[in-house]
LOKOL-494363 format. One record per residue (C-alpha): chain; x, y, z. Coordinates in pm, 1 decimal. Each point is the difference from the previous one (the first is absolute). Layout:
<drentors>
A	X	Y	Z;
...
</drentors>
This chain:
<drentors>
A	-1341.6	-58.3	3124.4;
A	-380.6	-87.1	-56.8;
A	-129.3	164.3	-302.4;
A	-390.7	136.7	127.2;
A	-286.6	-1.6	-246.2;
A	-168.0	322.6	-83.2;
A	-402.0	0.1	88.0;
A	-223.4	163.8	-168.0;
A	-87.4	377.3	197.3;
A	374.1	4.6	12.3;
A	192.3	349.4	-100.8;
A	342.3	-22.6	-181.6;
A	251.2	237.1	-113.9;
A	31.6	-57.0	-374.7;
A	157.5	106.3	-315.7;
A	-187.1	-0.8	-357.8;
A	207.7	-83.8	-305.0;
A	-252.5	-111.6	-300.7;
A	-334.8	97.5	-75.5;
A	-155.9	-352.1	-121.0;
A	-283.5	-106.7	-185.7;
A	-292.1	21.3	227.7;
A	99.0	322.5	113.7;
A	172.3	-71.5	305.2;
A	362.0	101.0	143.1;
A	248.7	-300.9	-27.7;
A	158.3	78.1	346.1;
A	256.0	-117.9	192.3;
A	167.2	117.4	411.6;
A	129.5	321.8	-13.1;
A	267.4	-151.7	252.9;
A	131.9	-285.1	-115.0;
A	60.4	-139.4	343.6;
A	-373.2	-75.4	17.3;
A	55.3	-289.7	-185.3;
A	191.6	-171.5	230.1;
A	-305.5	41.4	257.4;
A	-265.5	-38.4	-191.8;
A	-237.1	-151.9	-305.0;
A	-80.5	23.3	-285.0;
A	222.6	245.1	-151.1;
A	-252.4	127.9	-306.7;
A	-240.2	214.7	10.8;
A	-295.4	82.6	-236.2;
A	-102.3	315.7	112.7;
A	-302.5	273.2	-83.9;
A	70.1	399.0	-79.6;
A	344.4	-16.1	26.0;
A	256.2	70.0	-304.0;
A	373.8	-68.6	-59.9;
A	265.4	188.3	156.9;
A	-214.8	9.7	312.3;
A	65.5	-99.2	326.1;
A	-303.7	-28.1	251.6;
A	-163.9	-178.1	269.6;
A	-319.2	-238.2	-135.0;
A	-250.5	-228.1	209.0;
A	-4.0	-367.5	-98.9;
A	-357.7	-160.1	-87.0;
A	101.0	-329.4	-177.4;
A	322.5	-226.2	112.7;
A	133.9	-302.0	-200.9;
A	268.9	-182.5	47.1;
A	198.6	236.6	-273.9;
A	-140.1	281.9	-48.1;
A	-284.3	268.8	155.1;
A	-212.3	258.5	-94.1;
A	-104.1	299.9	192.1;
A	-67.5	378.5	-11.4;
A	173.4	324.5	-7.0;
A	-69.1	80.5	365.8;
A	-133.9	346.3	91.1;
A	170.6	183.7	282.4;
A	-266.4	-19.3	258.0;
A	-30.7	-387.9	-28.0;
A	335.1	-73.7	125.2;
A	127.1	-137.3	310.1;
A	197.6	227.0	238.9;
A	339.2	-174.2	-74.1;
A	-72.9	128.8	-380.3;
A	-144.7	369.3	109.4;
A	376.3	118.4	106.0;
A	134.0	-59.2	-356.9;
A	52.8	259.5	-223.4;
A	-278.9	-6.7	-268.5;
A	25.2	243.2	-319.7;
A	-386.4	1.7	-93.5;
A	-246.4	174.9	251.2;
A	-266.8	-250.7	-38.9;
A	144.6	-333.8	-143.4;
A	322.7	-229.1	170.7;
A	184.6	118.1	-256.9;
A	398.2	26.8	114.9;
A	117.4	113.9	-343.2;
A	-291.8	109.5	-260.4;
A	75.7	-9.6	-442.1;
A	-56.8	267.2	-173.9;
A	-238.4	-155.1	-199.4;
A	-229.3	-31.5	261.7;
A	-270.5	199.5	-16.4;
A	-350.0	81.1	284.3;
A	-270.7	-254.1	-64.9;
A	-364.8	151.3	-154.5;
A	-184.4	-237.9	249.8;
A	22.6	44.9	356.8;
A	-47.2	-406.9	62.5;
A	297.5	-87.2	-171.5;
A	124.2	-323.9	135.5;
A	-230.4	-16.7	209.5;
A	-250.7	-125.8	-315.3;
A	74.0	-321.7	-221.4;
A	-123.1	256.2	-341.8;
A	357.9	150.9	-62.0;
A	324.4	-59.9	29.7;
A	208.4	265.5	-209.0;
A	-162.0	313.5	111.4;
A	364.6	55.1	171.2;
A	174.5	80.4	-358.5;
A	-132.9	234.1	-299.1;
A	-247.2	-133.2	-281.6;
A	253.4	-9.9	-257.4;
A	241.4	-153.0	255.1;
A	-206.7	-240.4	65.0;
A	-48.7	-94.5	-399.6;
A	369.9	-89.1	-14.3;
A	11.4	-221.6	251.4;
A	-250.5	-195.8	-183.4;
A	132.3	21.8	-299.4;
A	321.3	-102.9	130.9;
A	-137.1	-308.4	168.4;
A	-160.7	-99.9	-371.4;
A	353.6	27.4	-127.1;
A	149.8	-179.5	268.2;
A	-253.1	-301.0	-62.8;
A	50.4	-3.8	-341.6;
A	409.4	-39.8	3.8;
A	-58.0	-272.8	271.5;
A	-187.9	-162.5	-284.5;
A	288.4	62.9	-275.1;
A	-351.7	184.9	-158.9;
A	152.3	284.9	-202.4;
A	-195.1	330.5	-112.1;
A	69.0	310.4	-214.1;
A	-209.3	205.6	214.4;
A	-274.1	10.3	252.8;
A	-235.0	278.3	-2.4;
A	-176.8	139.1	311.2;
A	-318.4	123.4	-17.5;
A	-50.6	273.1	246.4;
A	-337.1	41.1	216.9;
A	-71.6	380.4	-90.3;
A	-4.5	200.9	335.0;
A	-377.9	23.8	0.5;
A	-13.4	-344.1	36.2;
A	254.8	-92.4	273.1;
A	-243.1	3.3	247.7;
A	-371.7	-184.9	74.6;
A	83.9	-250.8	-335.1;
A	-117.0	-342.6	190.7;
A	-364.9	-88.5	-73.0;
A	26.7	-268.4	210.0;
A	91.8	-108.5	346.7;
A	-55.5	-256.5	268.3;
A	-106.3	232.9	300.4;
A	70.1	-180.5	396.5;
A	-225.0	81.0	310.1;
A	122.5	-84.2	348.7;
A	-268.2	-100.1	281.9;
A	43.7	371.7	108.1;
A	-177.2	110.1	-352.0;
A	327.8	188.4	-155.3;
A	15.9	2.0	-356.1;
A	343.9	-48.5	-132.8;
A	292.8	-182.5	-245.2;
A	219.6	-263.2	239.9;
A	355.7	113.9	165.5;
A	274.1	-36.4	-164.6;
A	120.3	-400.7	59.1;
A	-323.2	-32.2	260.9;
A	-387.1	-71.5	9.7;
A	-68.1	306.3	156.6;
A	-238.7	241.9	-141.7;
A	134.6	362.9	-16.0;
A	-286.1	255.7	-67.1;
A	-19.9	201.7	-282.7;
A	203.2	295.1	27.1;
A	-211.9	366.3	51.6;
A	98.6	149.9	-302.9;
A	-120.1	-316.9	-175.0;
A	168.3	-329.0	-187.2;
A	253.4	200.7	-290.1;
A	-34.5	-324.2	-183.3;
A	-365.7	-111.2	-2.4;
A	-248.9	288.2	42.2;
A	-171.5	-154.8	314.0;
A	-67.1	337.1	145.9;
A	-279.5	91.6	-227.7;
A	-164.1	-329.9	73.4;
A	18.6	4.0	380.6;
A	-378.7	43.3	69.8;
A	-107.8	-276.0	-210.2;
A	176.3	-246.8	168.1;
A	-219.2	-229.3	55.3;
A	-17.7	-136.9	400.5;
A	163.7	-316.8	12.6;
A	-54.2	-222.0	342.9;
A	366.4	-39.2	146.2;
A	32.0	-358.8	-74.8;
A	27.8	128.1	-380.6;
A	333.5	91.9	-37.0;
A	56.1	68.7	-378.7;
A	-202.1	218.7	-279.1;
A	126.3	51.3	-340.0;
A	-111.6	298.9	-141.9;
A	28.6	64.9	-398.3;
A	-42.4	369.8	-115.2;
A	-90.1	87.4	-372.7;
A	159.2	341.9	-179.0;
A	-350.7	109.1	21.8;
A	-0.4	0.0	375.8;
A	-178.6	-294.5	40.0;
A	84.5	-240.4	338.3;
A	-120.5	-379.8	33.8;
A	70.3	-99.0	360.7;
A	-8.3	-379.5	27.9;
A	118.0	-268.5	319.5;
A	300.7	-215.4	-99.1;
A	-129.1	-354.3	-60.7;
A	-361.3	75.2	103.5;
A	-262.3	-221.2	-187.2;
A	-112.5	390.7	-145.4;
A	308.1	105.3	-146.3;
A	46.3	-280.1	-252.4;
A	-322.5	108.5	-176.5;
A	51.4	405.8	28.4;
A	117.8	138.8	-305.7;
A	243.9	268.1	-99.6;
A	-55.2	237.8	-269.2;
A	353.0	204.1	-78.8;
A	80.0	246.4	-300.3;
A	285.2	-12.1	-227.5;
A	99.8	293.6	-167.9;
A	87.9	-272.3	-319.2;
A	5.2	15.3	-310.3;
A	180.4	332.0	-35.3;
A	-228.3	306.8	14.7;
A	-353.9	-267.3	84.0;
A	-62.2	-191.9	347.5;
A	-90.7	-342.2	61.7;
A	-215.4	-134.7	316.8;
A	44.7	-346.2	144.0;
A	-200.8	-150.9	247.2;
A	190.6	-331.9	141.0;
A	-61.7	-144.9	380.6;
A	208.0	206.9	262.8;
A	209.5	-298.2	118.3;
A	133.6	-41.2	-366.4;
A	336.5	158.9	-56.2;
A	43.9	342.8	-176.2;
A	314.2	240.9	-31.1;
A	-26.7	235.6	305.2;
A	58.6	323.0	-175.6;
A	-213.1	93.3	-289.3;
A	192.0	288.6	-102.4;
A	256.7	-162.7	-94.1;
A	-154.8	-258.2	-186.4;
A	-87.3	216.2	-401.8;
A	418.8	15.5	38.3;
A	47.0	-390.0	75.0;
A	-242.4	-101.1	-238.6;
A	122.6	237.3	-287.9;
A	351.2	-144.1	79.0;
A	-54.2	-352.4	-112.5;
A	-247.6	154.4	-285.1;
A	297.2	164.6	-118.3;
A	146.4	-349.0	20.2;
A	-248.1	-171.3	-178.4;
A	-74.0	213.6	-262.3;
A	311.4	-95.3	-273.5;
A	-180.7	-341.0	66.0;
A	-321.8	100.5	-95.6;
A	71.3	160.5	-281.4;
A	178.0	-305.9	-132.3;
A	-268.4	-226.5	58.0;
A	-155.6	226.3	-276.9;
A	-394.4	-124.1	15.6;
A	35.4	-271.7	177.8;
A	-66.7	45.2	388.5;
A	335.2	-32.1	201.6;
A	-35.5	-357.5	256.9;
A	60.9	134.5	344.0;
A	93.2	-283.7	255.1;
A	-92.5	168.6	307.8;
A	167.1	-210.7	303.7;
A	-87.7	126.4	368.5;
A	-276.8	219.6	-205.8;
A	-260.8	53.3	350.2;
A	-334.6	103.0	-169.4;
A	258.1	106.9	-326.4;
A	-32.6	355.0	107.9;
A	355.3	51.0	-211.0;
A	-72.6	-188.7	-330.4;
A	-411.9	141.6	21.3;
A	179.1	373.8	17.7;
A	234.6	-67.7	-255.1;
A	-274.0	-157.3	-231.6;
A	-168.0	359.3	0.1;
A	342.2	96.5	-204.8;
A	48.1	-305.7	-200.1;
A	-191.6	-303.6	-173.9;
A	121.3	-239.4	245.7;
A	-137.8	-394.3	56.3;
A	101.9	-61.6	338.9;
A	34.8	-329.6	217.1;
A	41.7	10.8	304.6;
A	103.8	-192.4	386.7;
A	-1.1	91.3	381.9;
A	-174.5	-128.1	285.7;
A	-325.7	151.1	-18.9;
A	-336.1	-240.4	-59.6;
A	-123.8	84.0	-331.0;
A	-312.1	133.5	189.0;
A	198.6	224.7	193.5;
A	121.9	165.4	-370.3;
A	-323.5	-21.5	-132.4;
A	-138.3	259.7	275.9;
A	200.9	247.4	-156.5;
A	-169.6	295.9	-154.4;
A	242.9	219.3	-256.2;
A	-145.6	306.3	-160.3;
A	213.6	91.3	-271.3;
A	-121.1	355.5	-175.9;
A	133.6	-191.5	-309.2;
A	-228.5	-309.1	45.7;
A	263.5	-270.2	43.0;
A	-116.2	-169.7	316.3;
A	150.2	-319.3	-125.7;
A	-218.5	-119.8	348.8;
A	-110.3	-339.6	-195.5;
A	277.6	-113.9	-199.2;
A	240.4	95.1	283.8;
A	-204.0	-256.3	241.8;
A	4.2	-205.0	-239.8;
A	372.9	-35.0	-72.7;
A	120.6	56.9	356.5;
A	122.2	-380.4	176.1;
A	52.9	-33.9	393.5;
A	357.8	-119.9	19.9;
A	222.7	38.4	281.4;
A	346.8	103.3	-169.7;
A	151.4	-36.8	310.0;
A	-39.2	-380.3	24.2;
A	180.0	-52.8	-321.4;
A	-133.8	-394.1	92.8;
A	-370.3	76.2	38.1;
A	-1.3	191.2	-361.9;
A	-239.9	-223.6	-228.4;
A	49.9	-152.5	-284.3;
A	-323.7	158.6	-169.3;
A	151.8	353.4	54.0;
A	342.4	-71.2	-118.9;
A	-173.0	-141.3	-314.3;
A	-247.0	325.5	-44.2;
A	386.1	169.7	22.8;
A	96.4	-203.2	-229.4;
A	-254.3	31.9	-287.0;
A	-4.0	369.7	107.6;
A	312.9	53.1	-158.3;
A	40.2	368.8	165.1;
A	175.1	255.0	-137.6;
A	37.3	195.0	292.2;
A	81.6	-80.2	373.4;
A	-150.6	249.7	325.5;
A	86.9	-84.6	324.9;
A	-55.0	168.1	314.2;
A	37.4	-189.4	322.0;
A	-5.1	46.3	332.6;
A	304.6	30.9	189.8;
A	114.0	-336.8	-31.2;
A	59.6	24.9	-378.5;
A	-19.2	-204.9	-239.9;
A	182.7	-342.0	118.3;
A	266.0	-153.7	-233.7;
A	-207.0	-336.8	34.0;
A	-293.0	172.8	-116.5;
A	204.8	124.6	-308.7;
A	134.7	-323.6	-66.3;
A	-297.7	-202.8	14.8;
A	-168.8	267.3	-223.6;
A	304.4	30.2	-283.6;
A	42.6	-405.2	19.7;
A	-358.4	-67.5	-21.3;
A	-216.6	261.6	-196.6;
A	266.1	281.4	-114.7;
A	263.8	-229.1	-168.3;
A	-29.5	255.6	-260.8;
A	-95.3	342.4	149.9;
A	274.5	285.1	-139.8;
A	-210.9	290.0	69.2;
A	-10.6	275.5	204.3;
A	-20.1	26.9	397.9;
A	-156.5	254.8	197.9;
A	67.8	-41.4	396.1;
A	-118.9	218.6	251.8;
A	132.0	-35.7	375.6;
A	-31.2	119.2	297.8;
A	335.6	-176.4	117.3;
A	301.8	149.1	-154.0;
A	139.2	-354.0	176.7;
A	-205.0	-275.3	-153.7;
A	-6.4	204.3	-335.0;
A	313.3	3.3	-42.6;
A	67.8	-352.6	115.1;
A	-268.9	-110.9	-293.5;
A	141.6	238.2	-263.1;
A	373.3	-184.4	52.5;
A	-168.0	-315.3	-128.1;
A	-201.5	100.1	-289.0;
A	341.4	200.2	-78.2;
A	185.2	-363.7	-11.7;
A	-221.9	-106.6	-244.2;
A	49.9	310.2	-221.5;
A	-219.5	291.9	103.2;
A	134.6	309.4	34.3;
A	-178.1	332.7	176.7;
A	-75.4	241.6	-233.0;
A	-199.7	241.4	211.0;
A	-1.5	64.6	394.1;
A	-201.5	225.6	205.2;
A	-38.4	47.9	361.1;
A	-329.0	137.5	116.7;
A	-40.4	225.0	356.0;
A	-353.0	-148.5	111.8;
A	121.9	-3.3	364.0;
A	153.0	312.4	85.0;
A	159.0	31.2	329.2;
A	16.0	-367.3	20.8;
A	250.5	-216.2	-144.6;
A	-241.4	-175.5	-229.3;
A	-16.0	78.9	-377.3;
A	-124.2	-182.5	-324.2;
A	185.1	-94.3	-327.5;
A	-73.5	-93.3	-353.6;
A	252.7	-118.9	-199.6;
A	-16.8	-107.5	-342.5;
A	223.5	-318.9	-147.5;
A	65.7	-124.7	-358.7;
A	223.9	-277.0	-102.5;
A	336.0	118.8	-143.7;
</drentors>
C-alpha cells in the first residue's frame, strides 16, 4: 500500500497526548489505521490540550512531523461536518475539563496567544513544568523554583512593544498563526498590547511598507517607527521604570535596541537578582563589587542594579560603543554611570567564541571580577564561549553567577556545565512577562559548592 503525504490545508482526525514546550499539542491519529495511509504521524498542534480528540487543519508538513490548528466547525470539509463534534464552535470531538472560553474573539486566528484555551494559573504550571522538565534533562538539580505571579491587574495590555504588519489592503494586524497573513486587530482591541487606544494615530503607511514597530511608555506615550527605514535607527525611545523601589528611572535608548517587553514586571525582576546580589555587596564591605556584565545591551541590568549597590561594571555585547553612548539614564539618585559605562563596555561577539580578542580576554583578565551577569538571548550562553572564557581570562573566577533566560532550554543546558565544574543553584525564579503565551523569563543564582 502507498503511504500519501499530508499537504498543508489538509484536515486530520487527531488525538492530543502532551502539552509541550512551545505551547502546542503533541498529537498523534485518533485511528491508528491512518498510519498505514498516511504521513507524518506527529503533530504539533495550536489550542488543543491532552485527553482531546479533534479535527485540526495542517499549515506546515515535514517529512516527520506537522503543525496545524484546532479547526473551527465551519471551516471543515463536508466529509468532517457529519461527525459528531462536542464543542459548538471548535472541532472538538471530546473537550477537557480544563478547557476553558477564550477572552479574545481572534483566538487562533492571531499569532499573539496561544494558551487563552486553559486558565491563568493553568497555564503557569505548564510552564513551570516545562522548566523542570529541562532542568532533569540536564541532571541540573534544584530545591525549589519560585513563580512569580503577574497580579490580575496586569494580565492584560503588559507588551510595550510590538512589530505591527499591514497588507496591500491597509489592515492593521499581528500574522496568522504558522502564516504571513495579516489578521486585523480584533474590535474589542489587542488584550495583550493596548493598540486600541492608539488606533487614530497610526500613522498612514504606503502599502509597500509592511511593518511598524510601535513602543508605548507607562505614561501613555507611542513612538511609531518603519522597520529598517533609514528614520528609525535615529528615533529614540524614552521608557519609565518604576526602579529603584518607591523612585522611577527614565531611559532614552534608540527604538531598534532591545528592551524587556513588559515594564511591569520589570521592579520584580530587577529586585530578584538585587536580592541576589546583596550578601555580595555587603561582603565587599567598601570596596565596589566587579560586575562582569556578558551580553550586557546598553547595561540596562548592571546600570539598575548600580542605583542599589557600589558596583564597577565591565561589560560585552554587540552594540558599537556609539550605539551605548546614545544612551540617556536619569537616575533620581544621580548614578548615571553614562561615562564610565561607555567607557568599560567592549564589542565582542560571544557567540563566535573564535572572533573573541585577545585585548578583551586580557581586560577580563586584569579585571579580576567578583561577580558574573549574564543575560542572553535565546541562544544562551555557548559552552565554547564558557570555555574559551574560564581557559583564557577566568582561570580563577569562584564567584557568584547571576543568569537570566528567556529559554528554560538553553539555560538549563548552560547551567549542567557550570554544575560539572562545581556550581550549584542556590536560588531560582521564574518570571510571567508573557502571559497567555508560552514565553517566560528566569533568574537563577549559582555559587560553587
Amino acid at each position: 500500500m502507498n503511504i500519501r503525504r499530508l499537504k498543508p490545508g489538509a484536515f486530520v482526525e487527531l488525538e492530543c497526548k502532551h502539552f509541550v514546550s512551545e505551547g502546542l499539542g503533541l498529537s498523534y491519529f485518533a485511528d491508528e489505521a491512518m498510519k498505514e495511509r498516511f504521513k507524518p504521524h506527529v503533530f504539533f498542534i495550536w489550542g488543543v490540550l491532552p485527553g482531546e480528540r479533534f479535527a485540526a487543519r495542517l499549515a506546515k508538513v515535514k517529512s516527520k512531523v506537522a503543525h496545524g490548528i484546532l479547526a473551527r466547525r465551519d471551516e471543515l470539509p463536508a466529509e468532517f461536518a457529519e461527525a459528531r463534534y462536542e464543542h459548538g464552535e471548535w472541532a472538538l470531538a471530546s473537550v477537557s475539563p480544563d478547557r476553558v472560553k477564550p477572552q479574545c474573539e481572534n483566538f487562533l486566528r492571531c499569532g499573539g496567544c496561544k494558551m487563552q484555551h486553559m486558565s491563568y494559573d493553568d497555564s503557569l504550571q505548564h510552564k513551570l513544568a516545562w522548566l523542570k522538565n529541562q532542568l532533569q534533562h540536564h541532571k541540573v538539580e534544584t530545591e525549589t523554583i519560585e513563580v512569580d505571579r503577574a497580579p490580575d491587574a496586569e494580565l492584560l495590555h503588559y507588551r510595550n512593544h510590538v512589530q505591527v504588519h499591514i497588507n496591500k489592503f491597509g489592515v492593521y494586524g499581528f500574522y496568522e498563526p504558522i502564516s504571513y497573513r495579516t489578521r486585523a486587530f480584533p474590535g474589542h482591541g489587542c488584550l495583550i498590547f493596548d493598540e486600541k487606544s492608539l488606533r487614530d494615530h497610526f500613522p498612514k503607511f504606503p502599502v509597500e511598507v509592511r511593518t511598524a514597530r510601535i513602543r508605548r511608555n507607562t505614561d501613555g506615550r507611542a513612538v511609531f517607527t518603519v522597520i529598517n527605514s533609514k528614520a528609525e535607527s535615529a528615533t529614540n525611545m524614552l521608557y519609565s521604570v518604576a526602579w529603584p523601589p518607591g523612585r522611577s528611572t527614565e531611559i532614552e535608548f534608540p527604538v531598534t535596541q532591545f528592551f524587556q517587553v513588559n515594564l511591569r514586571l520589570l521592579p520584580r525582576w530587577l529586585g530578584a537578582m538585587a536580592d541576589y546580589l546583596s550578601p555580595f555587596a555587603a561582603a565587599a564591605g567598601p570596596q565596589k563589587l566587579r560586575v562582569l556584565e556578558l551580553f550586557s545591551g546598553f547595561g540596562f541590568i548592571s546600570r539598575m542594579l548600580a542605583q542599589r549597590f557600589e558596583l564597577d561594571i565591565l561589560a560585552a555585547d554587540l552594540l558599537k560603543r556609539e550605539e551605548v553612548e546614545r544612551v540617556v539614564i536619569k537616575s533620581p539618585t544621580g548614578n548615571l554611570l553614562t561615562a564610565d559605562f561607555a567607557r568599560h563596555y567592549h564589542r565582542v561577539d560571544l557567540f563566535l567564541p573564535e572572533k573573541i580578542s585577545a585585548e578583551f580576554l586580557s581586560a577580563v583578565h586584569a579585571y579580576r571580577p567578583d561577580v558574573l551577569l549574564v543575560n542572553p538571548p535565546r541562544a544562551g550562553l555557548q559552552q565554547e564561549t564558557w570555555t574559551k572564557l574560564r581557559q583564557e581570562a577566568l582561570q580563577n573566577f569562584t564567584g557568584p553567577i547571576v543568569y537570566s533566560s528567556c529559554n528554560a532550554s538553553t539555560m538549563a543546558r548552560d547551567i549542567g556545565y557550570l554544575t560539572a565544574e562545581g556550581y550549584r543553584v542556590r536560588e531560582l525564579k521564574l518570571f510571567d512577562f508573557f502571559p497567555w503565551t508560552h514565553h517566560f523569563e528566569t533568574v537563577a543564582l549559582l555559587t560553587k559548592t
